[in-house]
N, C-alpha and C positions, 0 to 999 in steps of 0.2 A: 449477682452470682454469689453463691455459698461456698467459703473458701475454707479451708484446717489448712495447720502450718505443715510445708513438707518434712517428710524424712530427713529427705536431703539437704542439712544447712550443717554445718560445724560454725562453732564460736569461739571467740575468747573471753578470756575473765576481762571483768572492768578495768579498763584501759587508768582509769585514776583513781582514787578511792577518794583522795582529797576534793571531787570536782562535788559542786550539790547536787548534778543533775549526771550522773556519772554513765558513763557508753562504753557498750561494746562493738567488736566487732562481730558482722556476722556471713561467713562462706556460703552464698549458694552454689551447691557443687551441681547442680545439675544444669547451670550457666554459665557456673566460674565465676562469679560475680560477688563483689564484695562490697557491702555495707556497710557505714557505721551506723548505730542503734542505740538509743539512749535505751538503759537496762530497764529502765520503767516498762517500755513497748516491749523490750525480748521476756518479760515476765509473760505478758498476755502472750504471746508466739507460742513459751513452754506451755503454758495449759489450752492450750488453744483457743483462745478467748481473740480469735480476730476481728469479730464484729467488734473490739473495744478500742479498737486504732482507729486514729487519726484516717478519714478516707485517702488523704494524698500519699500515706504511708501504705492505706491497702493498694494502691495503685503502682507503688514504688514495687512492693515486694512481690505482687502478683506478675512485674515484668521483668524481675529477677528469677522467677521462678520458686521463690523462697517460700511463697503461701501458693496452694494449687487448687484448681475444684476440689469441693469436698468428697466426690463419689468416686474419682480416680483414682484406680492403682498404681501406685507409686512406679512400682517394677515393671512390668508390664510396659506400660507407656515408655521408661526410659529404652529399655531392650527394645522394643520396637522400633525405637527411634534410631538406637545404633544399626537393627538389620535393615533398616529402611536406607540408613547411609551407605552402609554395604551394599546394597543391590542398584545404588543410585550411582555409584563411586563408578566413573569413565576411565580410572586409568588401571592398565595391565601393567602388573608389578611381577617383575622378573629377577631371579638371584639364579648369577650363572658362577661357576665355582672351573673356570679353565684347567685348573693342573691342582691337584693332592697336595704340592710340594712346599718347603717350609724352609727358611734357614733354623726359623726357631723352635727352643723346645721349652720352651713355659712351661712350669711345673703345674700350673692351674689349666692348661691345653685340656682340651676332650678329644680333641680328635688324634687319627693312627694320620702321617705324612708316609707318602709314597712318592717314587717318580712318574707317576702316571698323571699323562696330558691331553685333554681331548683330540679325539683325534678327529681328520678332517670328518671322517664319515659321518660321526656325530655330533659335531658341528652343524653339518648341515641336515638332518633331520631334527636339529633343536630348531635352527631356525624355521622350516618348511611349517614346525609343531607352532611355533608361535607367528606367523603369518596367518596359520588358520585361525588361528585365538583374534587376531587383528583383523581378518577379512572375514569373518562368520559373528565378530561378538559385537557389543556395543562400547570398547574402548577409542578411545581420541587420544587418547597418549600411552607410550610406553615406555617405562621408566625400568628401568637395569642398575642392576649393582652388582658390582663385579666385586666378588666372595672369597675367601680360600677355604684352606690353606693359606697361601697366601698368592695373590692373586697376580701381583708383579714379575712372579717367578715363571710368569705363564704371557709374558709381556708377545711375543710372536701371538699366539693363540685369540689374544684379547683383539688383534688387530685383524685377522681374519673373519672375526664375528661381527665386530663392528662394524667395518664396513658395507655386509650386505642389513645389516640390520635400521641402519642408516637411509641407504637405499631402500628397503621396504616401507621403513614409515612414510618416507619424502614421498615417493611413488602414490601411497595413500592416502596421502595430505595429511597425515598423525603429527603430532608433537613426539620430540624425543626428549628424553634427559637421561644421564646415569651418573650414578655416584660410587664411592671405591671403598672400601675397608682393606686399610694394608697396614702392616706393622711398622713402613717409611723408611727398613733399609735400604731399599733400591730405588726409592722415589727422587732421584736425583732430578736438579732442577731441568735438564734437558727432554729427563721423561713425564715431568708435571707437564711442562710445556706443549708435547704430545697428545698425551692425553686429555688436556681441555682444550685445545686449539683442533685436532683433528677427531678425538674419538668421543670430544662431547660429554665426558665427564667433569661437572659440574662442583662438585662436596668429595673429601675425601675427610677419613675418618684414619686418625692414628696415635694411636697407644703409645702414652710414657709411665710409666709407673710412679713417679715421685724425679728426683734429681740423680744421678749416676749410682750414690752409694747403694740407693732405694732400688730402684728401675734394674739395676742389673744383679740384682740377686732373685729377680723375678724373671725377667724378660731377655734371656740370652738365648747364645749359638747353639743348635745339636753340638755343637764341640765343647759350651761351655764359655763361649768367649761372650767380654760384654758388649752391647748393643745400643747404650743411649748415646754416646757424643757422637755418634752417624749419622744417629737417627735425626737428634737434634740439630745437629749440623746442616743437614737437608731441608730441614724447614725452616732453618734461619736463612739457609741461601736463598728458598723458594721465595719468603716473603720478601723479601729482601729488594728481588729482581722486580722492576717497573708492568712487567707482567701479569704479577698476581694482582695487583690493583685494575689493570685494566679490563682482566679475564672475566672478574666478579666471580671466580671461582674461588673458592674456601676451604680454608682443613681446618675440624675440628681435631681438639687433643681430650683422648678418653684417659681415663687414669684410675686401671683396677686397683681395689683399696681391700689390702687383706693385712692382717698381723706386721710381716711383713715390714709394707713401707707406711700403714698408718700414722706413725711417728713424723711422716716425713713431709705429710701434703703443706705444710706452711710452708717450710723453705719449698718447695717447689711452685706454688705460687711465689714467691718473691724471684726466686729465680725467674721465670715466663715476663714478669712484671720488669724483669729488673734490664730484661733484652726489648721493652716497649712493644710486648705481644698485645696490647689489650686491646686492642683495634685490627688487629690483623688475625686470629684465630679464636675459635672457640674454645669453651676447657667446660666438661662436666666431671663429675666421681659418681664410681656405681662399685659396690660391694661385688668381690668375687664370689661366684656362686656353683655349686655342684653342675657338671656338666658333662651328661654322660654318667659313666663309671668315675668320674676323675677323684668324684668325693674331695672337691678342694673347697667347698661350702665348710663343709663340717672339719676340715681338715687344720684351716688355714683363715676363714672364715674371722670376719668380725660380726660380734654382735649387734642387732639391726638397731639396738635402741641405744645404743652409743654412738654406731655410724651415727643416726639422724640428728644425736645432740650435736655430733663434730660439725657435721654438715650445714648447720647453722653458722658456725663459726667460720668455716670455711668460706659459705656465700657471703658474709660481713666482709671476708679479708679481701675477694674479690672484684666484689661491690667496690667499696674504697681504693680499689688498685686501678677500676674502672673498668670493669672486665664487665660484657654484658650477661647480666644472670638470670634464666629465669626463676623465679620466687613461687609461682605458684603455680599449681597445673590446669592448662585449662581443658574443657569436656573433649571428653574421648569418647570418639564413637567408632570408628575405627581402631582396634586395637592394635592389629598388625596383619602385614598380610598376608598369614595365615588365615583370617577369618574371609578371603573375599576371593570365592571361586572361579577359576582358574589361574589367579598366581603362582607360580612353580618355582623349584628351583633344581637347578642343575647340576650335576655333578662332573668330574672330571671321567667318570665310568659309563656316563649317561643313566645311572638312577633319576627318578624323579621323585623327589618329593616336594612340600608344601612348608617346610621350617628351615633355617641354616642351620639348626643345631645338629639337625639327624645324619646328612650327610659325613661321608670317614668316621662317623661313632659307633662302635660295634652296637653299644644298645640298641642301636633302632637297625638294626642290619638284619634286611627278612622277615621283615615286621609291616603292620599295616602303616605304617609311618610311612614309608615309599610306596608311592600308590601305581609308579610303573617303571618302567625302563622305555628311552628312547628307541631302542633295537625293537622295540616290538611297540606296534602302534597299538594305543589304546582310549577310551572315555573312561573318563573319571566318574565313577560312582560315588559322588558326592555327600550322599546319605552315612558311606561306610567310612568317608576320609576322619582320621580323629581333627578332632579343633576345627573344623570347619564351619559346626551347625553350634558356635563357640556361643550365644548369647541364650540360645535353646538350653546348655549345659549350663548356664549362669541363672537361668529360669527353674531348673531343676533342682539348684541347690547344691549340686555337686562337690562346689567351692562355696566358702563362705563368703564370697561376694555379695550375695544376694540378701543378706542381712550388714551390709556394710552403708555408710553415710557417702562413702568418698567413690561406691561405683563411678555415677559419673564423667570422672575427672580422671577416673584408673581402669575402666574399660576391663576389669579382669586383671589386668598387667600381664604375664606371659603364659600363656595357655600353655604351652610345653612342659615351663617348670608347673603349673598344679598337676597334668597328667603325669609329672615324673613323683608327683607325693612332696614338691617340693612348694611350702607358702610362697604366693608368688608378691605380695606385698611392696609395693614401693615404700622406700623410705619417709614420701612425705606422710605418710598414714600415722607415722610416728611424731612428727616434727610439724603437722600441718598449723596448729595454733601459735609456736614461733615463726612462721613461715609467715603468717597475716599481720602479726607485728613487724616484721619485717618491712613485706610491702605496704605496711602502713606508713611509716618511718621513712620509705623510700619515694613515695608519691608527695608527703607534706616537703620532704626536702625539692623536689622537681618545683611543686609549688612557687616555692620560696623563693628559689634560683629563677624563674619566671619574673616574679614579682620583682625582683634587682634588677 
């Protein structure tokens, strides 16, 4: 077979300059797959001179994906591949958003809080909506993540769903699982307990900003008051208790990085580090970003090419604390699910739409972005829904995806933010070449420690 080298590889510079026969690394992102390569051989790759390799090396690279037919469109075949994953994918992905209501007001929020709470009615036509989705589709699992506002604040509400939704799948012979996004003031260890002992919530996702000084000039009361030693308090009790070991249930700790508490993410790793979290919770950072009208991107906002340098320093501090990280992205075909027809998400008013950002944000209120309301029964016209036909619009050009090396591996990243005019650009796009030295440096170490 006649092979050209693909598109899609990222590299790094020569790993030694001192060595005689000196190697790089080399990223196929359309496998995820990492190499090293003596520079001699990545010469012939850049001009494409692959009949000039070593056959065991065209064998290597052709199942990496790093060299492809030569008549093959790059784009094309990968897009295909991701809607082909989409239309294969068994599981119904569900965001239910019980009640508006918030203790907090995050200066970076998009969304308006209300006291408005599902009520039974619409309860139970979301339900009736997604038993048809599960009795009429070709889903085997349903998967739930309870949304807000904030979603604890709706703790009755969650339990009334749950249960018949529980019942539905059992009834069907379906898989269940759900997982939570809550800000962990009221996540007290008796209501963890609850929720993954009877309502089957699995992962729970909760926001600190950095350490007290940081975290609460960010992440306080509608009153103003601060909000991490509760927060954090709660998770030290939850892990704490002989439960969360035996649950295999998990909380990761998200931690938006704006002007702010930038300063602040070391000590805040040492802290996490210093209470012997590195085994009992997850920790990623993700830059705050416009959402909605909030304009806290532009506002408040760090720059992307500094985050990704910090970011590196920050995985190193991690790393070494023993926290498990991961270093590199692997292929994304699924982007999220927004992209995979009839995922929904529900709101406390019974809107429906297909993103969590849309619902409570005036932007998208009345807009093709809610494609119904549960009060009035409807089919989705899936051709009009935006982000849906999301790898069509990646074909198009829309976004500069489609002349990108790291597609891939970045699926797009967030359809929402380019339809909002906003890059949607992951960090590693910036920082992907430290990122391979990295997991260079981190595999030779595992080696090593093997070999002892």
């Amino acid at each position: 077979m006649e092979y050209k080298t693909s598109f899609y590889i990222v590299q790094t510079g020569i790993l030694d300059e001192t060595e005689a026969d000196p190697k790089r690394l080399l990223f196929a992102t359309r496998t995820g797959s990492v190499l090293m390569i003596k520079d001699a051989y990545y010469k012939y790759l850049e001009r494409n001179e692959v009949d000039q390799l070593p056959p065991s090396l065209i064998s290597e690279l052709a199942a990496i994906e790093a060299i492809v037919p030569a008549g093959q469109d790059e784009l094309d075949y990968v897009l295909q591949d991701n809607q082909q994953a989409v239309e294969r994918n068994d599981v119904l992905d569900i965001v239910i958003q019980p009640g508006a209501s918030c203790q907090l007001g995050c200066h970076y929020c998009g969304q308006e809080h209300t006291n408005q709470y599902m009520p039974a009615h619409l309860q139970q036509k979301m339900i009736e909506r997604i038993s048809d989705k599960l009795r009429n589709g070709d889903a085997k699992k349903l998967s739930v993540t309870w949304y807000g506002a904030e979603p604890l604040m709706a703790v009755k509400q969650i339990r009334e769903m749950s249960e018949p939704l529980l019942e539905l799948t059992s009834a069907l012979g379906l898989g269940y699982t759900a997982d939570m996004v809550t800000n962990g003031l009221s996540l007290k260890p008796a209501v963890f307990r609850e929720m993954v002992a009877q309502w089957k919530v699995r992962h729970f996702q909760i926001t600190l900003d950095g350490v007290a000084a940081y975290h609460d000039k960010n992440r306080y009361t509608k009153k103003g008051q601060p909000t991490f030693d509760l927060i954090f308090k709660n998770i030290l009790d939850i892990v704490s208790d002989p439960f969360y070991e035996e649950s295999k249930a998990r909380i990761t700790v998200r931690c938006n990085v704006d002007r702010n508490n930038e300063a602040g993410i070391d000590e805040f790793i040492q802290l996490l580090a210093s209470y012997q979290l590195q085994e009992k919770v997850g920790f990623y950072v993700i830059p705050v970003h416009n959402w909605g009208e909030n304009n806290a991107g532009d506002t408040v906002g760090v720059d992307k090419h500094n985050f990704a340098s910090e970011e590196i320093d920050w995985m190193m501090k991690l790393i070494n604390y023993g926290f498990y990280t991961q270093i590199l992205p692997g292929r994304s075909k699924i982007v999220c699910s927004t992209v995979k027809k009839g995922s929904e998400v529900y709101d406390a008013y019974g809107n429906v739409s297909t993103c969590w950002e849309v619902p409570y944000t005036s932007l998208y209120k009345d807009t093709a972005y809610e494609i119904g309301h549960l009060d009035h029964p409807f089919v989705e016209d899936t051709s009009t829904t935006p982000m849906r036909a999301w790898n069509t619009t990646l074909k198009e050009g829309k976004t500069w995806c489609a002349k990108c090396k790291l597609l891939p591996v970045c699926g797009g990243s967030c359809p929402i933010h380019w339809e909002s005019g906003i890059p949607a650009c992951p960090s590693f796009k910036f920082n992907i070449e430290d990122r391979l030295v990295l997991e260079y440096i981190q595999s030779r170490k595992k080696k090593e420690a093997i070999l002892l």
